[in-house]
PDB file of N, CA, C and O in Angstrom:
ATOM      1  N   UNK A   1     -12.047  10.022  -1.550  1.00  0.00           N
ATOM      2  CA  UNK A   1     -11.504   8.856  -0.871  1.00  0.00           C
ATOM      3  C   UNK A   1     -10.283   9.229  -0.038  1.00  0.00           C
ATOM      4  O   UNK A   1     -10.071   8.966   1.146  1.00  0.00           O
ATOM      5  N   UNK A   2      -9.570   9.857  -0.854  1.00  0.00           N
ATOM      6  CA  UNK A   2      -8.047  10.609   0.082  1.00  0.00           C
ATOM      7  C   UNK A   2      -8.387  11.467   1.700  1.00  0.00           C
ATOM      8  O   UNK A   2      -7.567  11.708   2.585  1.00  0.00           O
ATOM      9  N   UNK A   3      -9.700  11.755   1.678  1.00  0.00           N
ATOM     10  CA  UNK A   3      -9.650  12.507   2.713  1.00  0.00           C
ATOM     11  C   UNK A   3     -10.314  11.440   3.720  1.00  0.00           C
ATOM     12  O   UNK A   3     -10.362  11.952   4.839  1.00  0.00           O
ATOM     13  N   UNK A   4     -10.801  10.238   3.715  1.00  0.00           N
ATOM     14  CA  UNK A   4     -10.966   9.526   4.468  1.00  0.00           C
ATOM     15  C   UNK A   4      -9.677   8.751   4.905  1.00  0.00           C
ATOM     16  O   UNK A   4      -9.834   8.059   5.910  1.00  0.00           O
ATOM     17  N   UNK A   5      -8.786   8.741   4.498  1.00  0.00           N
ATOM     18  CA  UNK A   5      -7.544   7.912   4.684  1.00  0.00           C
ATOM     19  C   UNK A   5      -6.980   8.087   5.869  1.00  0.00           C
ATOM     20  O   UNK A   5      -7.426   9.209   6.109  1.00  0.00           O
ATOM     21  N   UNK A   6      -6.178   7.751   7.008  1.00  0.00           N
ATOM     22  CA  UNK A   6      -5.399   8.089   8.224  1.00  0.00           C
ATOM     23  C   UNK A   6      -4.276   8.186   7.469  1.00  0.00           C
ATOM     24  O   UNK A   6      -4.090   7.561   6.424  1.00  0.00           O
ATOM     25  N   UNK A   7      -3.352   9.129   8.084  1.00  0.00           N
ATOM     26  CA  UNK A   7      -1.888   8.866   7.814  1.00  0.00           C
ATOM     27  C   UNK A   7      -0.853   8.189   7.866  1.00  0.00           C
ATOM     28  O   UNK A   7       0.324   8.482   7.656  1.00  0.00           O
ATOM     29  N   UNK A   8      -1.392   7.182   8.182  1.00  0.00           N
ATOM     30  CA  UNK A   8      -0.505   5.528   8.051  1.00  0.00           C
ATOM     31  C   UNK A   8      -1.445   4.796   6.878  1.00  0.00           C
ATOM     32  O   UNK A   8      -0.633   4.251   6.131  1.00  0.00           O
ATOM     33  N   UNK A   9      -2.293   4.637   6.569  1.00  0.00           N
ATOM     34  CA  UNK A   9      -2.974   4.620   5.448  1.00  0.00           C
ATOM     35  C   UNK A   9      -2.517   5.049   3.914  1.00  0.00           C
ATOM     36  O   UNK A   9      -2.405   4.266   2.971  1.00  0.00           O
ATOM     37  N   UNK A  10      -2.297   6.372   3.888  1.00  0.00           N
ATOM     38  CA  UNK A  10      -1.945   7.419   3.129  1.00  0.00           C
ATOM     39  C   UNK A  10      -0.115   7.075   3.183  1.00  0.00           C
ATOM     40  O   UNK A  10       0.469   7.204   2.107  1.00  0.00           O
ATOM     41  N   UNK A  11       0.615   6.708   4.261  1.00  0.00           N
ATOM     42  CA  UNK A  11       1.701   6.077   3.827  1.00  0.00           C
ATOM     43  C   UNK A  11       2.441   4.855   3.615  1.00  0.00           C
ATOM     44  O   UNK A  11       3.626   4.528   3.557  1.00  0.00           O
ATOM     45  N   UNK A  12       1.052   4.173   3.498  1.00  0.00           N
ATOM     46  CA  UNK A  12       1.189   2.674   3.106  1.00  0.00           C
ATOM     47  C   UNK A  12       1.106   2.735   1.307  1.00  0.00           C
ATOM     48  O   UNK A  12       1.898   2.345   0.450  1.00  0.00           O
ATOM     49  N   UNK A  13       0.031   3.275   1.239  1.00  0.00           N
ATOM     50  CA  UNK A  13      -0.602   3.621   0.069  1.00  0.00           C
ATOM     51  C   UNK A  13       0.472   4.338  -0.857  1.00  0.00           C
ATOM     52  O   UNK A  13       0.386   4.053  -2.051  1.00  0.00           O
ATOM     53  N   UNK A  14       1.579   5.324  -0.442  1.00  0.00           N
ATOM     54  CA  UNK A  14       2.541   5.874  -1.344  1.00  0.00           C
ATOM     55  C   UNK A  14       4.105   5.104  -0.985  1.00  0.00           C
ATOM     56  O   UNK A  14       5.149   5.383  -1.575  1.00  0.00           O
ATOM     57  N   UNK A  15       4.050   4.699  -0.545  1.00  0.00           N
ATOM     58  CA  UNK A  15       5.059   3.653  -0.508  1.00  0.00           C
ATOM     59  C   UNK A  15       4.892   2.416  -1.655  1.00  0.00           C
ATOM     60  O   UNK A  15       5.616   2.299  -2.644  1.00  0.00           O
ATOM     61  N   UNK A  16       3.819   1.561  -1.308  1.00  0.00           N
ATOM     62  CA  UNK A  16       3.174   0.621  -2.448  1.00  0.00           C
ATOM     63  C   UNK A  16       3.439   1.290  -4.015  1.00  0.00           C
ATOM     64  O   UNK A  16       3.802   0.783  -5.076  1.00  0.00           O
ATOM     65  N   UNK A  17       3.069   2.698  -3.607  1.00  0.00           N
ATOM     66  CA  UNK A  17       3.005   2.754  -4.933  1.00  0.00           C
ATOM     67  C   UNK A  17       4.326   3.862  -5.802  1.00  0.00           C
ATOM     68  O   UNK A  17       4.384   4.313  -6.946  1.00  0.00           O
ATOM     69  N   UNK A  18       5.108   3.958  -4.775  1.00  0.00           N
ATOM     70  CA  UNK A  18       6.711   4.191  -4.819  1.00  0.00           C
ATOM     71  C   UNK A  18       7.464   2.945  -5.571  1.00  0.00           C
ATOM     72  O   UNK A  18       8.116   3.103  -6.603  1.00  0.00           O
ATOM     73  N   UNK A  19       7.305   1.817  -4.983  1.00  0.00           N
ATOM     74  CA  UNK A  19       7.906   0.489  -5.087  1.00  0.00           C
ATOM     75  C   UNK A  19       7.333  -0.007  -6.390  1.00  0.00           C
ATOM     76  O   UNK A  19       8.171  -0.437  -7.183  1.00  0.00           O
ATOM     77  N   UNK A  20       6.450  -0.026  -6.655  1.00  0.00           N
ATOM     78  CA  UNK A  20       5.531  -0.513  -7.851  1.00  0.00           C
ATOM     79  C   UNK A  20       5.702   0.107  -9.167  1.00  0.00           C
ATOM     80  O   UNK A  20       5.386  -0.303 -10.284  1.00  0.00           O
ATOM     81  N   UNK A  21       6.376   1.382  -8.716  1.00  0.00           N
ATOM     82  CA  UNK A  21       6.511   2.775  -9.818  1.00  0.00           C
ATOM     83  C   UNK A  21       7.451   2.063 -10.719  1.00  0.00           C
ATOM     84  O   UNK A  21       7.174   1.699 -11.862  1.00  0.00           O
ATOM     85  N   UNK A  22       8.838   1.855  -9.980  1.00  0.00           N
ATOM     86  CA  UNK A  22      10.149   1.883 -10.407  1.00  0.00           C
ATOM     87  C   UNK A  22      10.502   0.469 -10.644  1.00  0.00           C
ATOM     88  O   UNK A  22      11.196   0.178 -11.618  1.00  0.00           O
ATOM     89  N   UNK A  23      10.177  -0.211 -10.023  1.00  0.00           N
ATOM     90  CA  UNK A  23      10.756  -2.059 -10.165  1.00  0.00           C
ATOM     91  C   UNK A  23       9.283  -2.637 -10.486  1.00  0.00           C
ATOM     92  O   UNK A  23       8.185  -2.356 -10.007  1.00  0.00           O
ATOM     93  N   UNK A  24       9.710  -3.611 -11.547  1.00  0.00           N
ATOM     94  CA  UNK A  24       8.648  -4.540 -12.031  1.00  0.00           C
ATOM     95  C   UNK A  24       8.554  -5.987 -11.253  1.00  0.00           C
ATOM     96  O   UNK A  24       8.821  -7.025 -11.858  1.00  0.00           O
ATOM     97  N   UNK A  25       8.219  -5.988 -10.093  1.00  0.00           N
ATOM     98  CA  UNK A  25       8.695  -7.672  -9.341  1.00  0.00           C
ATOM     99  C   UNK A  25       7.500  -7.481  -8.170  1.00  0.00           C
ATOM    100  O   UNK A  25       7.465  -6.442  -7.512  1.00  0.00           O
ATOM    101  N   UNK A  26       6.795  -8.263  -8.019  1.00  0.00           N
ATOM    102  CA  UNK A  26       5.945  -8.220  -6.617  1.00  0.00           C
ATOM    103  C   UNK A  26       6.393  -7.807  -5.155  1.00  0.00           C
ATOM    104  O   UNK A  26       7.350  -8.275  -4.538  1.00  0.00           O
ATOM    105  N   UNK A  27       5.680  -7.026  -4.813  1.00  0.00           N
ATOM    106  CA  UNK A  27       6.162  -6.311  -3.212  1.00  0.00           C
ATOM    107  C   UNK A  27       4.868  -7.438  -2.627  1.00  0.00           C
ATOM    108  O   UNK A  27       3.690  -7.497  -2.980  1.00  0.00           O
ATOM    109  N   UNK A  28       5.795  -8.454  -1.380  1.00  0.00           N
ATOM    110  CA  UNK A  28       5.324  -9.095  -0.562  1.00  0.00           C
ATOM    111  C   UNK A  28       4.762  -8.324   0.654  1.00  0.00           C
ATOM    112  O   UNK A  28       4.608  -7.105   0.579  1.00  0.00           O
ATOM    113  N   UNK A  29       4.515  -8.874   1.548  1.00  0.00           N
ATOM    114  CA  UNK A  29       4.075  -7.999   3.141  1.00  0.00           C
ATOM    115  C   UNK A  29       5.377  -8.054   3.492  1.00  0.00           C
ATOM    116  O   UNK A  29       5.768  -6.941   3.844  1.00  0.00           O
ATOM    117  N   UNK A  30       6.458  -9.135   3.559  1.00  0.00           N
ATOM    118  CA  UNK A  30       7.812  -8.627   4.314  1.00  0.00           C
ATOM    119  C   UNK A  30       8.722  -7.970   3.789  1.00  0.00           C
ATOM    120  O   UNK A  30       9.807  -7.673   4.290  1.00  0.00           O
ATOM    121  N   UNK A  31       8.197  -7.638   2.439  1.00  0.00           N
ATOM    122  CA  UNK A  31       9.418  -6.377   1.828  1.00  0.00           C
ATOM    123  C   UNK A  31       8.431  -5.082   2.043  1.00  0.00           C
ATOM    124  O   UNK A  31       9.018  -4.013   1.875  1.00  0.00           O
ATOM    125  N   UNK A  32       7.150  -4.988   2.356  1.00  0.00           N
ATOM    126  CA  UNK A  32       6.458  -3.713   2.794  1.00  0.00           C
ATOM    127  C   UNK A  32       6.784  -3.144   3.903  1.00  0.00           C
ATOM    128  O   UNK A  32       7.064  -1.949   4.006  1.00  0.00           O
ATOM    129  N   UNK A  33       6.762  -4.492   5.403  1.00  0.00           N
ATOM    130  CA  UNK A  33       7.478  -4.217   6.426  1.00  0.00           C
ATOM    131  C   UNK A  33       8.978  -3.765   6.293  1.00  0.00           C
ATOM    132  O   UNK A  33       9.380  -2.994   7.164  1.00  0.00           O
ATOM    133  N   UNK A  34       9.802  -4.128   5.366  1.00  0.00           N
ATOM    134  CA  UNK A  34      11.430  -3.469   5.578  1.00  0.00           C
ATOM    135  C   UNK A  34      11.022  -2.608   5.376  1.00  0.00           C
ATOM    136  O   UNK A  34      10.667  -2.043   6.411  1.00  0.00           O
ATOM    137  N   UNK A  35      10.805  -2.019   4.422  1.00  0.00           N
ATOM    138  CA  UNK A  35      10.829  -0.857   3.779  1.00  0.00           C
ATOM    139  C   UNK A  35       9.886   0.373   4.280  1.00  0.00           C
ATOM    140  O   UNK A  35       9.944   1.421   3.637  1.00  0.00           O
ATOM    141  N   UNK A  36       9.036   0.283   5.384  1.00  0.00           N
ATOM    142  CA  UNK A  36       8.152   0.753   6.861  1.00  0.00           C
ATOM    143  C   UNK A  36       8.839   1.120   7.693  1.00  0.00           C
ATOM    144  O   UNK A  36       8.974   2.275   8.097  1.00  0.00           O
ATOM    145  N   UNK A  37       9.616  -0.311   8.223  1.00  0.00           N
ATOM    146  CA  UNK A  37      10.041  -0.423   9.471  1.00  0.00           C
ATOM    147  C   UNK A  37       9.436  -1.045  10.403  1.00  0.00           C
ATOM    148  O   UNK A  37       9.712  -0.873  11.590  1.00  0.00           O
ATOM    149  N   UNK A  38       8.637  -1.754  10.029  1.00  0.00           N
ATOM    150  CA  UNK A  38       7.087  -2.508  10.847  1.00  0.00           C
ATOM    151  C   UNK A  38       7.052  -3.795  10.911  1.00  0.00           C
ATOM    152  O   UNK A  38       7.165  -4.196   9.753  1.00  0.00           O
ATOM    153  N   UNK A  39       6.948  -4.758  11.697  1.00  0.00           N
ATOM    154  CA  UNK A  39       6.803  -5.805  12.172  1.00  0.00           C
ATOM    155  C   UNK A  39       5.592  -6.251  10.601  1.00  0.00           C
ATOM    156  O   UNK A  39       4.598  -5.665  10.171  1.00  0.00           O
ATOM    157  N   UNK A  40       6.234  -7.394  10.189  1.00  0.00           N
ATOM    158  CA  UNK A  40       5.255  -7.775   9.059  1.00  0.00           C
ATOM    159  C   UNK A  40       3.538  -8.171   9.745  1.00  0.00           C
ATOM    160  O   UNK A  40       2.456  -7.940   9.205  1.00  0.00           O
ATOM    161  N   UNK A  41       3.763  -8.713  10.856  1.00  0.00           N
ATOM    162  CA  UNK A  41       2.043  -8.747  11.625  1.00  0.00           C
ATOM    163  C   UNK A  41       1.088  -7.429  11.655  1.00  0.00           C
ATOM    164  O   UNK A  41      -0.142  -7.434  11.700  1.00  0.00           O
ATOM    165  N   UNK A  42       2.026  -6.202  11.618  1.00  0.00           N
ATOM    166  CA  UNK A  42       1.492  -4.778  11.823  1.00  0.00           C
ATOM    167  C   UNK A  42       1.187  -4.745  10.197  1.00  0.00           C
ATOM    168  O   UNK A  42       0.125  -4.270   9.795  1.00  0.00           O
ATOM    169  N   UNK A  43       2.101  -5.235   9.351  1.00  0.00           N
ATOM    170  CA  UNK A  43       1.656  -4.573   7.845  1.00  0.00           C
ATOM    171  C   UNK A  43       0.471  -5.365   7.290  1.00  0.00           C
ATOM    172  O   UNK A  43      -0.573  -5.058   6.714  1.00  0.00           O
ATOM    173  N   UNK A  44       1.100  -6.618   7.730  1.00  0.00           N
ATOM    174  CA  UNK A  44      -0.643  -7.827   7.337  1.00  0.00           C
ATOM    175  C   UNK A  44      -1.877  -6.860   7.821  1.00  0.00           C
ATOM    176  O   UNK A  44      -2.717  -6.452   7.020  1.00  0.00           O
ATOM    177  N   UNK A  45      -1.894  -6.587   9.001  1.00  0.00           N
ATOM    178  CA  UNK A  45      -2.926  -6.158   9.261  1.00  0.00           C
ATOM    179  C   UNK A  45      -3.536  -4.927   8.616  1.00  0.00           C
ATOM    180  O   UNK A  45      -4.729  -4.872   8.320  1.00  0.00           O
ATOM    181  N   UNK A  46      -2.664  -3.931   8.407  1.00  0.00           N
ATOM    182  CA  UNK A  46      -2.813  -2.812   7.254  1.00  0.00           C
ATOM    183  C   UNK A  46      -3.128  -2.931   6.316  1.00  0.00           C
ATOM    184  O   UNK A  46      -3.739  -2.042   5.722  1.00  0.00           O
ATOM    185  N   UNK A  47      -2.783  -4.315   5.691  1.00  0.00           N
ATOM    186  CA  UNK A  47      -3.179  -4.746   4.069  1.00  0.00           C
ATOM    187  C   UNK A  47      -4.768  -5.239   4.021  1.00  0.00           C
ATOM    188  O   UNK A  47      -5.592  -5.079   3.120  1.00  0.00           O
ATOM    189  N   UNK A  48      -4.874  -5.746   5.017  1.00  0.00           N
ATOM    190  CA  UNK A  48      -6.192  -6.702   5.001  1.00  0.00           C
ATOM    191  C   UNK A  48      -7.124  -5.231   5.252  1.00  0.00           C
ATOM    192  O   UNK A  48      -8.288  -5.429   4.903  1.00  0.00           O
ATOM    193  N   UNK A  49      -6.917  -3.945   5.722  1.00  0.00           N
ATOM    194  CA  UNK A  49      -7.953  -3.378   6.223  1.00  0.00           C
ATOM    195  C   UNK A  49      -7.748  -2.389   4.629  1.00  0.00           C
ATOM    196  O   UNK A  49      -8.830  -1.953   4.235  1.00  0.00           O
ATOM    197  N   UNK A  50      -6.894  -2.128   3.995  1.00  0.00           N
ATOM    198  CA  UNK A  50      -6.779  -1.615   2.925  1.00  0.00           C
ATOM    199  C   UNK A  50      -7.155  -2.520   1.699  1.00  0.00           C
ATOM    200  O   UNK A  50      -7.266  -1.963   0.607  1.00  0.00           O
ATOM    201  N   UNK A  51      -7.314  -3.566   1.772  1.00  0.00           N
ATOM    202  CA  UNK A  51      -7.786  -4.359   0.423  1.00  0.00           C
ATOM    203  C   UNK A  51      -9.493  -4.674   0.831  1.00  0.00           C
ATOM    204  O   UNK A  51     -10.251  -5.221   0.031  1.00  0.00           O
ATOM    205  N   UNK A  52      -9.911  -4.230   2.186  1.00  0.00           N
ATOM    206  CA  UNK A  52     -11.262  -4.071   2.663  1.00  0.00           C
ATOM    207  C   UNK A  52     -11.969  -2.953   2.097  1.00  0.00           C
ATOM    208  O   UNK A  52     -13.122  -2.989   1.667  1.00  0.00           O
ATOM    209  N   UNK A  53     -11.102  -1.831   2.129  1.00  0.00           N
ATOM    210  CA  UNK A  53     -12.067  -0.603   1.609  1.00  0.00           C
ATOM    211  C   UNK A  53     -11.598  -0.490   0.285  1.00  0.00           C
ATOM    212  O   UNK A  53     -11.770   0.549  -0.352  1.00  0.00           O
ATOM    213  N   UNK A  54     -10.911  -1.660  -0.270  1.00  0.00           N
ATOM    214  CA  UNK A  54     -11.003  -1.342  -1.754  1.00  0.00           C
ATOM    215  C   UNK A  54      -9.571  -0.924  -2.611  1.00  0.00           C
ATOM    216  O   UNK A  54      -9.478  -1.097  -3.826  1.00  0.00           O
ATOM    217  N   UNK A  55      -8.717  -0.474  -1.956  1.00  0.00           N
ATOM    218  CA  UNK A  55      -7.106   0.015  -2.082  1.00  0.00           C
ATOM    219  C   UNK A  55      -6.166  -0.781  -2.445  1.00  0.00           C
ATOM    220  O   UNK A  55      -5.217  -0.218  -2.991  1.00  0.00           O
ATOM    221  N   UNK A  56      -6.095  -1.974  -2.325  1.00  0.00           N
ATOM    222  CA  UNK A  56      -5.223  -3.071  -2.639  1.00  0.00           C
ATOM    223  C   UNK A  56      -5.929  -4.046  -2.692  1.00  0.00           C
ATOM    224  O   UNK A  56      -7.044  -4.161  -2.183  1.00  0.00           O
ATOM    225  N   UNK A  57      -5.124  -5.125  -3.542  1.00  0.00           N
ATOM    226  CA  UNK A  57      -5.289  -6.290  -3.767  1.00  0.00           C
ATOM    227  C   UNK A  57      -4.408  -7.146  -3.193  1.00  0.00           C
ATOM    228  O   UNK A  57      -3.314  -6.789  -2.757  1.00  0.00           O
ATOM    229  N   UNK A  58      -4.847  -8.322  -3.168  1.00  0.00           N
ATOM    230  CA  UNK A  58      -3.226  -9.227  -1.759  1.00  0.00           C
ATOM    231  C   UNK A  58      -4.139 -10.811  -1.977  1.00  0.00           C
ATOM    232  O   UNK A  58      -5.304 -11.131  -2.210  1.00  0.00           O
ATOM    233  N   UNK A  59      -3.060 -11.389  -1.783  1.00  0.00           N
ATOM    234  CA  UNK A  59      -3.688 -12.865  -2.229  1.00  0.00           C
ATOM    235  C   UNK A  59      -2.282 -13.221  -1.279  1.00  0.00           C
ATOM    236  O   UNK A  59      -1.158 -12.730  -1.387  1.00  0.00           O
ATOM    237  N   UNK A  60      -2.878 -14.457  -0.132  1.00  0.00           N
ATOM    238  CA  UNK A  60      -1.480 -14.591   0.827  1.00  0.00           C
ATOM    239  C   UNK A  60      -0.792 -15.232   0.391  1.00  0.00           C
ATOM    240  O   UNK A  60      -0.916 -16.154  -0.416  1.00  0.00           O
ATOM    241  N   UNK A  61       0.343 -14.647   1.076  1.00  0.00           N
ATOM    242  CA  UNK A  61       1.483 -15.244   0.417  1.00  0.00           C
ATOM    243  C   UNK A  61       2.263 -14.427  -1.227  1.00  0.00           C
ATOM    244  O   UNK A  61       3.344 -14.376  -1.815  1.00  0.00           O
ATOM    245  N   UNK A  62       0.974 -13.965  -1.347  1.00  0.00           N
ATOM    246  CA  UNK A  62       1.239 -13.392  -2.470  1.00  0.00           C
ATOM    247  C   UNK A  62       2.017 -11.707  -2.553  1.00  0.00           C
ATOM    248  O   UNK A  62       2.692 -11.130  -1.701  1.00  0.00           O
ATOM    249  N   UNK A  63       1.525 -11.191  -4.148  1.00  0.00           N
ATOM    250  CA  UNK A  63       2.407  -9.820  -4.273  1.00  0.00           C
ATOM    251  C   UNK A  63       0.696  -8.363  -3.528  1.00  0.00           C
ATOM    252  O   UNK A  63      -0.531  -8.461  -3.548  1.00  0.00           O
ATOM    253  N   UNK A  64       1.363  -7.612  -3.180  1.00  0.00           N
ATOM    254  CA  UNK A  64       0.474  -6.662  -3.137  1.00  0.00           C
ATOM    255  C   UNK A  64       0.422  -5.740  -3.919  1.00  0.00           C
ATOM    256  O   UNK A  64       1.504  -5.268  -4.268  1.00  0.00           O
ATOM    257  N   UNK A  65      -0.784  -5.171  -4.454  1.00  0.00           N
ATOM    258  CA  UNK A  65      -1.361  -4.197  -5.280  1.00  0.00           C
ATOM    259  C   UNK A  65      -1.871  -3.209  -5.490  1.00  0.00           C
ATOM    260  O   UNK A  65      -2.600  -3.050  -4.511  1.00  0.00           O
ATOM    261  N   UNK A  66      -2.045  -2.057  -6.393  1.00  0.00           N
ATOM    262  CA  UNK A  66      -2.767  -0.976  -5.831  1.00  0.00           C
ATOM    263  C   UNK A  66      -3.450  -1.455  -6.621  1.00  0.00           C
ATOM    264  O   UNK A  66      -3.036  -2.384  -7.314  1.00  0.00           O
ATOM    265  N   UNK A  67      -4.729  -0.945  -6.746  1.00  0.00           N
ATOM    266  CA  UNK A  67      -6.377  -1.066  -7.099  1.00  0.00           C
ATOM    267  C   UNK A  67      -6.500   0.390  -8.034  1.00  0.00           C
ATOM    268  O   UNK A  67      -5.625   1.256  -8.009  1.00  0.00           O
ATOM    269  N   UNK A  68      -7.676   0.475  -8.806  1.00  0.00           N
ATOM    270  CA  UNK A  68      -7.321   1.693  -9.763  1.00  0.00           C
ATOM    271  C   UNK A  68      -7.798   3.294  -8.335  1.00  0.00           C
ATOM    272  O   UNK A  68      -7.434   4.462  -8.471  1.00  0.00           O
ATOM    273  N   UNK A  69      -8.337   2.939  -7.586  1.00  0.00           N
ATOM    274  CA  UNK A  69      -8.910   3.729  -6.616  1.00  0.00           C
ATOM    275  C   UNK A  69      -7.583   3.820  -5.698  1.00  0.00           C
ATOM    276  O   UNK A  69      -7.281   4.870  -5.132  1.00  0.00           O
ATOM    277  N   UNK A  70      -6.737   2.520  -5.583  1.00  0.00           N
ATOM    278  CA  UNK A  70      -5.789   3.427  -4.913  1.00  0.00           C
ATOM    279  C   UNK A  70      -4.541   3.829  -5.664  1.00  0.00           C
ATOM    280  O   UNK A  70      -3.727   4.298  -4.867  1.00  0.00           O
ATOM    281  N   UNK A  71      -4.193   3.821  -6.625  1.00  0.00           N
ATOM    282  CA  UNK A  71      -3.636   3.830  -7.317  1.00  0.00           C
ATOM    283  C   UNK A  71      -3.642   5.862  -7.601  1.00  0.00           C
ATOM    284  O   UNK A  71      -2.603   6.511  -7.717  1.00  0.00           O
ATOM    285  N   UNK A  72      -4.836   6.375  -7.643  1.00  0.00           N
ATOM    286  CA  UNK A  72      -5.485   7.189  -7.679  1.00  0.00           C
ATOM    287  C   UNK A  72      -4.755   8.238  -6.344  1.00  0.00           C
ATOM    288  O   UNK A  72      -3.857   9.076  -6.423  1.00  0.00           O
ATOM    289  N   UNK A  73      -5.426   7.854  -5.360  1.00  0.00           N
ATOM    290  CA  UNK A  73      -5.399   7.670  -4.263  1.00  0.00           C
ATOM    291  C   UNK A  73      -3.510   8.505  -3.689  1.00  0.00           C
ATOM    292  O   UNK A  73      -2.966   9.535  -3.290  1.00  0.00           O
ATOM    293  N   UNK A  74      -3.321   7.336  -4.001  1.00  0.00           N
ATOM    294  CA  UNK A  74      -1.465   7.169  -3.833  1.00  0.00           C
ATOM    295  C   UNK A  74      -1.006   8.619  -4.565  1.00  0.00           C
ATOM    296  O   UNK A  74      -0.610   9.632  -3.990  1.00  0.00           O
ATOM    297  N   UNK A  75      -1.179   8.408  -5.975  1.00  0.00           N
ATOM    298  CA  UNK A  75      -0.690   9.719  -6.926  1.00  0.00           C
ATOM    299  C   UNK A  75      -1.344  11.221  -6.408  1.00  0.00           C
ATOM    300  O   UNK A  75      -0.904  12.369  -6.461  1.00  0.00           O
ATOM    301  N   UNK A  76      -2.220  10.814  -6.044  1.00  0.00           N
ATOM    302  CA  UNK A  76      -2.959  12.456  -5.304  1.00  0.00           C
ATOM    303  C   UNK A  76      -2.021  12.623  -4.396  1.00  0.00           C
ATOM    304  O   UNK A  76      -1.313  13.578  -4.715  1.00  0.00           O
ATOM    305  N   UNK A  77      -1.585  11.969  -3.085  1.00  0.00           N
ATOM    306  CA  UNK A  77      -0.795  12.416  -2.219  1.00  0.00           C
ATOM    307  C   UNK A  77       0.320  12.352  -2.498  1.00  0.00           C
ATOM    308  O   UNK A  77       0.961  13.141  -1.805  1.00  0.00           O
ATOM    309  N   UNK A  78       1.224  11.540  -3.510  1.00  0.00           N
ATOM    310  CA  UNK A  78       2.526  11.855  -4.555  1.00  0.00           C
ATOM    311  C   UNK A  78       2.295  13.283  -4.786  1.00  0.00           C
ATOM    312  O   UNK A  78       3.095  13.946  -4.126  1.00  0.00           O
ATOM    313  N   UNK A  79       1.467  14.023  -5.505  1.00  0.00           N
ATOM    314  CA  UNK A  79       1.390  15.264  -6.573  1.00  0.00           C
ATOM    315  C   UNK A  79       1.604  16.042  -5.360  1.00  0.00           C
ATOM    316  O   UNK A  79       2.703  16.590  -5.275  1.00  0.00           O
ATOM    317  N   UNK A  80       0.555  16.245  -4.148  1.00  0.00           N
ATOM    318  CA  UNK A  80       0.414  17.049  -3.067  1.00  0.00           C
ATOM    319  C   UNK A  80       1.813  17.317  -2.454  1.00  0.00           C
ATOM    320  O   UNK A  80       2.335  18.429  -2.371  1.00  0.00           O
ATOM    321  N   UNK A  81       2.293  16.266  -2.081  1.00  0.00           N
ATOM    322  CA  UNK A  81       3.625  16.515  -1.829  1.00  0.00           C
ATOM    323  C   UNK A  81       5.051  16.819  -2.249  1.00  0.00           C
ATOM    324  O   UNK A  81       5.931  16.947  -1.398  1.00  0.00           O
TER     325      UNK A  81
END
């Protein structure tokens, strides 16, 4: 799955799961965008195409999630790096 990922993909994906590591509180789309640097319309759109192939979970309005695949996913390119 990691090697299908783009590299904005792959650093959505370890960010999410940076934030998720250490604090127990829901990461929204506009604390994904601070913490990017990205217009929250650019991260919506990232989320929706990442909870498409399976990587997150997102309910609007709501917290975002890693999925056990990305979760996976995330820690592979954590370890790699």
């Amino acid at each position: 799955m990691a090697a299908e990922l783009t590299a904005s993909f792959e650093d959505y994906l370890k960010v999410i799961w940076s934030s998720k590591e250490w604090v127990d509180r829901p990461l929204t789309t506009n604390e994904l965008a601070n913490q990017m640097g990205f217009a929250p319309s650019t991260v919506s759109e990232a989320v929706k195409k990442l909870t498409k192939r399976g990587l997150v979970t997102h309910r609007p309005y709501g917290s975002i999630d890693l999925t056990d695949t990305g979760t996976s996913a995330a820690l592979h390119m954590v370890r790699r790096h």
